[in-house]
Backbone as CSV, one residue per row, in Angstrom:
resi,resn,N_x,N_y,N_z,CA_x,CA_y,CA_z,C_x,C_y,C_z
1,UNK,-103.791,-8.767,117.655,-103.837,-9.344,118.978,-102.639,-8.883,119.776
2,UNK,-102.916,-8.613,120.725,-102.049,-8.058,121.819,-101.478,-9.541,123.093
3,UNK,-100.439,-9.115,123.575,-100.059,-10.574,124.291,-99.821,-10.140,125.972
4,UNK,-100.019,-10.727,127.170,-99.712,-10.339,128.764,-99.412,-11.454,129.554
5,UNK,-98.999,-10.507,130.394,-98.827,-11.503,131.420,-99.218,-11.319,132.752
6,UNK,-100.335,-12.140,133.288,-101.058,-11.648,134.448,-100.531,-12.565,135.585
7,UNK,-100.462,-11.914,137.048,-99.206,-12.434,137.789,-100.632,-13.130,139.505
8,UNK,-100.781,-14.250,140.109,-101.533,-14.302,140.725,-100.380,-15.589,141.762
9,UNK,-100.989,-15.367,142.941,-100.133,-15.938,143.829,-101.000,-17.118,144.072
10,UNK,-100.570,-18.028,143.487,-101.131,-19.543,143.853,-102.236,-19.802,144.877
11,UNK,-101.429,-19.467,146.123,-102.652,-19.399,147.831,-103.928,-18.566,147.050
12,UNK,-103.536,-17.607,146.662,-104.871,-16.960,146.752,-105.614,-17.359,145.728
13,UNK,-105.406,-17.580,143.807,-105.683,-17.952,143.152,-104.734,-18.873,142.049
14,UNK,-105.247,-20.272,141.395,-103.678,-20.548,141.370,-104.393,-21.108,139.803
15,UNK,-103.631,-21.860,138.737,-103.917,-22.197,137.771,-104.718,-22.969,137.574
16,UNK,-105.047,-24.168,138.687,-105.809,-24.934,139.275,-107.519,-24.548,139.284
17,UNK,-107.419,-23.289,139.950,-108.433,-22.438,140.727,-109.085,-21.931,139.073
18,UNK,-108.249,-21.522,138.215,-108.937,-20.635,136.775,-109.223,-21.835,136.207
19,UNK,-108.587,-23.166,135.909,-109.506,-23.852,135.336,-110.888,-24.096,135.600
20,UNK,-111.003,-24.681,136.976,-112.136,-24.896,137.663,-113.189,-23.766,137.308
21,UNK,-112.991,-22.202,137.608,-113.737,-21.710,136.943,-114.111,-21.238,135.613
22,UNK,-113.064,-21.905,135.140,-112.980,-21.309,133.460,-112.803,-19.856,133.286
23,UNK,-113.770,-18.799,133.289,-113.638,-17.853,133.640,-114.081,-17.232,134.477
24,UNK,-113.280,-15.939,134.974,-114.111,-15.161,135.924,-112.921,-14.132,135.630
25,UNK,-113.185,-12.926,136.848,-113.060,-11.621,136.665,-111.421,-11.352,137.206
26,UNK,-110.700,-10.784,136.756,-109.112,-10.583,137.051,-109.576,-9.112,137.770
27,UNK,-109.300,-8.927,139.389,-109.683,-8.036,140.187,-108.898,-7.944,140.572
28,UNK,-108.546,-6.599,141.683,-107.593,-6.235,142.627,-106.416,-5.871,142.224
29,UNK,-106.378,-5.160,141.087,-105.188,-4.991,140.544,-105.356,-3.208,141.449
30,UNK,-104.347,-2.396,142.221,-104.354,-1.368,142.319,-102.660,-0.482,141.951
31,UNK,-102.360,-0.969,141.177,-101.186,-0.264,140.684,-101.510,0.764,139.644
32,UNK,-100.992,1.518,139.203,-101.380,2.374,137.823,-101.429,2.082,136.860
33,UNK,-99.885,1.414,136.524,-99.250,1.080,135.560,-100.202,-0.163,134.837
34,UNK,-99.867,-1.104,135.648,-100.874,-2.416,135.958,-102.015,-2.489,135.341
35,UNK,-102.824,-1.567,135.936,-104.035,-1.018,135.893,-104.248,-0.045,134.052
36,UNK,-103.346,0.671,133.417,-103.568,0.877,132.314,-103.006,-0.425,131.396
37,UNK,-102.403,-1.107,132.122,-102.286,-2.263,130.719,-104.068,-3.016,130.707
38,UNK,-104.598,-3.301,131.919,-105.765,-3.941,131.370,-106.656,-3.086,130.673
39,UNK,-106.655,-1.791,130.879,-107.402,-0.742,129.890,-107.262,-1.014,128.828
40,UNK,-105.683,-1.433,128.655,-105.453,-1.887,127.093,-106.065,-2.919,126.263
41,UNK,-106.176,-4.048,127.368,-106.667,-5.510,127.152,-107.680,-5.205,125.920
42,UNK,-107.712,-5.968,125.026,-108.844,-6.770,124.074,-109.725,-7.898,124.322
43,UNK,-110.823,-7.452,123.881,-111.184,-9.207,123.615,-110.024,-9.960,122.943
44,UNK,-110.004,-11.189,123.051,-109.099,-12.113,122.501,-107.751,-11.999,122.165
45,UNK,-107.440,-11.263,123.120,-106.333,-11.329,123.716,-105.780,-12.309,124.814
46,UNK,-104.170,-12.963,124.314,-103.903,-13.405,125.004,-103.019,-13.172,126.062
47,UNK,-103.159,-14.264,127.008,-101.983,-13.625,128.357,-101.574,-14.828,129.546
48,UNK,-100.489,-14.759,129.757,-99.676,-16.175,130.019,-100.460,-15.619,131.532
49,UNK,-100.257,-16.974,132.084,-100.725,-16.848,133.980,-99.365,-17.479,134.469
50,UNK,-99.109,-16.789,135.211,-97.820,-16.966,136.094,-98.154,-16.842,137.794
51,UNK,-97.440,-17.833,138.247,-97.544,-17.975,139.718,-96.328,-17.716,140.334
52,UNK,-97.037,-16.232,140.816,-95.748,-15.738,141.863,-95.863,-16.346,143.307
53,UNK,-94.656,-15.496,143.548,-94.520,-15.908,145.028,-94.199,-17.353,145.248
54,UNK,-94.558,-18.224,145.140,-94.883,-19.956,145.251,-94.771,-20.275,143.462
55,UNK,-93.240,-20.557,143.566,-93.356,-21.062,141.845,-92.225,-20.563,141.249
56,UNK,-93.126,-19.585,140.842,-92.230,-18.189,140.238,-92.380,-18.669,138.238
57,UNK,-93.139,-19.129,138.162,-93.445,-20.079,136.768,-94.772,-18.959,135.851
58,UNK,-94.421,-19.528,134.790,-95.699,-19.138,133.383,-95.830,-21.216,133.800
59,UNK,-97.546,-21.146,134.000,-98.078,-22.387,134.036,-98.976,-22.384,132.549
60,UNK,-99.943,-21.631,132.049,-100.428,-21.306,131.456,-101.253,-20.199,130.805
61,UNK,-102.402,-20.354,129.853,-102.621,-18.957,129.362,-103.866,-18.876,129.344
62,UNK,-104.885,-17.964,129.309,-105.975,-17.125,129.294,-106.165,-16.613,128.105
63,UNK,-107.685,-16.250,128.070,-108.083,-15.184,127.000,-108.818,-14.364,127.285
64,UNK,-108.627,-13.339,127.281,-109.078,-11.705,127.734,-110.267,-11.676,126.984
65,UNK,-111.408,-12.226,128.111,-113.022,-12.329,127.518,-113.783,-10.754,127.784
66,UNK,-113.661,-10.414,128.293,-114.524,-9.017,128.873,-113.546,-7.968,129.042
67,UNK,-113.548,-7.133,128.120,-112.777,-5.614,128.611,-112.967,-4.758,129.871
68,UNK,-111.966,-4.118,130.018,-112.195,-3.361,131.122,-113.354,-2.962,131.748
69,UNK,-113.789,-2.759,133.169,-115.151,-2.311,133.582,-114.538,-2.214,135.010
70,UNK,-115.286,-0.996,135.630,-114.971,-0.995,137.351,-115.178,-1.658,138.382
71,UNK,-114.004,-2.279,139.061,-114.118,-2.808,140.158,-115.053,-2.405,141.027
72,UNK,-116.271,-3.412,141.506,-116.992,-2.432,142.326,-116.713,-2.448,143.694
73,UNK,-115.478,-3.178,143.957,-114.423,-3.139,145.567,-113.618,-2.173,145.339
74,UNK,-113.953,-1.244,144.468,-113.067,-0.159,144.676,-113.569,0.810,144.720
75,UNK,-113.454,1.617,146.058,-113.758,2.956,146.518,-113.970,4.069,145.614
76,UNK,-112.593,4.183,145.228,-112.280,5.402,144.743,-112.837,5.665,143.248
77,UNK,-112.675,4.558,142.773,-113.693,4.379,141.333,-112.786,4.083,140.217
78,UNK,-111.403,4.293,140.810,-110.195,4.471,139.805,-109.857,3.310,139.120
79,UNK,-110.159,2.058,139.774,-109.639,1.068,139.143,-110.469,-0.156,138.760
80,UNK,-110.398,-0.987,138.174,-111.121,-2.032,137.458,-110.773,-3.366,136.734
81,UNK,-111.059,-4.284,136.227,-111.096,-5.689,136.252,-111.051,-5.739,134.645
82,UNK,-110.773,-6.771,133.721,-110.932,-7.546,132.958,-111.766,-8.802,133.415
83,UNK,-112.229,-9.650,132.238,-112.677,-11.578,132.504,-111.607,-11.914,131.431
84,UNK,-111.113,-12.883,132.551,-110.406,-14.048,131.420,-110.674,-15.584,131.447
85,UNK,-110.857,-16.177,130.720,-110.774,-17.908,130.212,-109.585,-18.534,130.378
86,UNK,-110.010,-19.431,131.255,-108.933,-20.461,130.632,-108.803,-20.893,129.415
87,UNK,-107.678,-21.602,128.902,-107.591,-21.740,127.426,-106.678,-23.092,127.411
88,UNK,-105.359,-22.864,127.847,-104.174,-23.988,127.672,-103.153,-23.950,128.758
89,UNK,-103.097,-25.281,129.485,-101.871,-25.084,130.437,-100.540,-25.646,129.371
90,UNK,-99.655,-24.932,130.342,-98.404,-25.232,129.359,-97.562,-26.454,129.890
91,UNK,-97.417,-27.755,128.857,-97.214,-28.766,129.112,-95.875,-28.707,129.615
92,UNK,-94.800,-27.821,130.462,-93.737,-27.805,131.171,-93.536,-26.154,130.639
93,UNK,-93.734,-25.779,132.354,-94.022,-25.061,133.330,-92.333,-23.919,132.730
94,UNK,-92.554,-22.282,132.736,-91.435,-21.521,132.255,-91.193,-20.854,133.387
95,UNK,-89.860,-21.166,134.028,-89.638,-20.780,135.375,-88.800,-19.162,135.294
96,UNK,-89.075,-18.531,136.262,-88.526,-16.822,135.759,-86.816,-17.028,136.075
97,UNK,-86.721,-18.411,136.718,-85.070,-18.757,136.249,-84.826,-18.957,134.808
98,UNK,-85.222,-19.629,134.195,-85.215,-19.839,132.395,-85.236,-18.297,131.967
99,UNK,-86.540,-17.740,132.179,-86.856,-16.589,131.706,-85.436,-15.680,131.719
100,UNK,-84.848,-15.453,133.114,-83.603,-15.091,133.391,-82.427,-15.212,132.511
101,UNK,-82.425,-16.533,132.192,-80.954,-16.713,131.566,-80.880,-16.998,130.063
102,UNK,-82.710,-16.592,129.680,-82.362,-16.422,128.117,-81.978,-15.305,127.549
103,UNK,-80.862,-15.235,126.494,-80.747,-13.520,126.348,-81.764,-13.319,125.645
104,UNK,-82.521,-13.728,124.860,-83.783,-13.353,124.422,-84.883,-12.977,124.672
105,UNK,-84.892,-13.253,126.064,-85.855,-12.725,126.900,-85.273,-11.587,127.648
106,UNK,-83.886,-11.194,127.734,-83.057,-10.055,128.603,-84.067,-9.057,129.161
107,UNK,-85.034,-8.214,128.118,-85.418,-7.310,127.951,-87.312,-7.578,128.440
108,UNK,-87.645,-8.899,128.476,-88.912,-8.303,129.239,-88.714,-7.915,130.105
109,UNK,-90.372,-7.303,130.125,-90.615,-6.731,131.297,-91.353,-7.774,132.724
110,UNK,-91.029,-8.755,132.334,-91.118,-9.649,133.825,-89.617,-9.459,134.329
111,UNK,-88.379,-9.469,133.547,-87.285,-9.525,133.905,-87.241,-7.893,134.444
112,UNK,-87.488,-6.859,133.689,-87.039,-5.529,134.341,-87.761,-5.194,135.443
113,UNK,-89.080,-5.477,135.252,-90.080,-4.847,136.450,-90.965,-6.511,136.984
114,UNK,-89.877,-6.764,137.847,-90.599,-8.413,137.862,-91.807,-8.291,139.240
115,UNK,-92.260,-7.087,139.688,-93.202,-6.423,140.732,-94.499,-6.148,139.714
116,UNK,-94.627,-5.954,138.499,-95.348,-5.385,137.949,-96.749,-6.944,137.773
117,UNK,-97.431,-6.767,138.316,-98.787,-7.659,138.463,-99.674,-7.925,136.871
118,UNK,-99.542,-7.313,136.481,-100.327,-7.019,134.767,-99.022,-6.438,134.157
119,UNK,-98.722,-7.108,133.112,-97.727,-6.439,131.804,-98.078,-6.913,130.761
120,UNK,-97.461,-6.237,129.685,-97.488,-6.442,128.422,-96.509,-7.749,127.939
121,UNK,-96.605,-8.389,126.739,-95.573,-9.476,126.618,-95.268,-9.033,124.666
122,UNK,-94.281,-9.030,124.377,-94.260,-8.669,123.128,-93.847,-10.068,122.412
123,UNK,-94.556,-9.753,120.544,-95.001,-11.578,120.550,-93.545,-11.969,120.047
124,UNK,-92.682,-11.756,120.248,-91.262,-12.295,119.957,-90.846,-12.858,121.253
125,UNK,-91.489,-12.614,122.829,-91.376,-12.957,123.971,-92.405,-14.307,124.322
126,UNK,-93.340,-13.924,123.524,-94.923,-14.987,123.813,-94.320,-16.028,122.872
127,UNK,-93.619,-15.997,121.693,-93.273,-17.137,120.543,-91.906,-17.875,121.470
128,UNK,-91.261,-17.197,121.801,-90.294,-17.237,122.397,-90.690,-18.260,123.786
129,UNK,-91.123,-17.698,124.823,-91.848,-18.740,125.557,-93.052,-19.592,125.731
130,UNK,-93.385,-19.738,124.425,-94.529,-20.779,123.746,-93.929,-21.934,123.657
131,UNK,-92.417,-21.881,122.936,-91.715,-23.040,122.337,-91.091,-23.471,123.837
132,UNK,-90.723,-22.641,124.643,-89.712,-23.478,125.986,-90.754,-24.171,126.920
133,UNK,-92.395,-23.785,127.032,-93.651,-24.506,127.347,-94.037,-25.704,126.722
134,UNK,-93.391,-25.778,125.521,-94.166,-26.682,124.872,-95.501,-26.943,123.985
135,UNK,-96.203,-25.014,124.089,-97.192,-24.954,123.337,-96.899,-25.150,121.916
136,UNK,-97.766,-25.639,121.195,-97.380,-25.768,119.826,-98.510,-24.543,119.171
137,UNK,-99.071,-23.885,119.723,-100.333,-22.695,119.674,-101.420,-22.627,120.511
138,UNK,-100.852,-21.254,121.267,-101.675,-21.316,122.022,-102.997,-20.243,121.609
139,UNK,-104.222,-21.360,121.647,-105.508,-20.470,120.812,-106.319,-20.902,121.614
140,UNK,-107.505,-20.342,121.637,-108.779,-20.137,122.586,-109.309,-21.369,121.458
141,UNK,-109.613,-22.294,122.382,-110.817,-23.433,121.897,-109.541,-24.898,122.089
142,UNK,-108.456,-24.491,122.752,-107.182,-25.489,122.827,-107.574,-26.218,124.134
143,UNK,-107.540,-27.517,124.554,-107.546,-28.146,125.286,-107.138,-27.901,126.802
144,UNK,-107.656,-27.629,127.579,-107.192,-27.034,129.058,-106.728,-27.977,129.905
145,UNK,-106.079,-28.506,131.226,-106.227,-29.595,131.933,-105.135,-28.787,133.161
């Protein structure tokens, strides 16, 4: 299992908004970089949801239901979507201030490339901010709210 972190701005879609639908389609990603991490995506894979812009927090996590497939709002043909599930909100909220001032976290990549919309999370980062959330495991079939 592979671990991410997918970045959505509250106004437009917010943690609120993915419960309600449980799942649906993670679109509009047009970066490159971005854009080959969901290539990467697995089924059952997990990936923290963080609210930029308004927040600046990991609220909770997803599970990477549907692999890659093309956006069909995209012109050019180049880019494309994952589905993810809701799964578990995190019972106190990991603010990218925390994230900041753990040295254990020094080295993600929310901290180096904190622009990057889709990243990778490595699971010494996901264990790491599981425990400052309060997840005690976060697994697909875990209680959502």
């Amino acid at each position: 299992m592979n671990y991410w972190l997918v970045k959505s701005e509250p106004v437009k879609w917010s943690w609120d908004d993915q419960v309600k639908s449980k799942t649906t389609f993670w679109d509009g990603v047009r970066n490159y970089m971005a854009a080959n991490n969901m290539k990467a995506m697995r089924n059952g894979d997990l990936a923290f949801f963080y609210h930029s812009n308004e927040g600046k927090e990991i609220v909770g996590v997803v599970e990477i239901t549907k692999e890659f497939y093309l956006d069909p709002k995209d012109e050019t043909g180049k880019f494309g979507m994952v589905d993810v599930t809701a799964v578990e909100k995190l019972p106190t909220p990991v603010t990218l201030a925390q994230i900041k001032a753990d040295p254990a976290l020094a080295d993600m990549v929310l901290v180096k490339n904190s622009r990057l919309s889709v990243q990778p999370v490595t699971p010494a980062e996901w264990k790491r901010i599981s425990g400052l959330g309060g997840l005690v495991a976060a697994r697909p079939g875990s209680t959502i709210s």
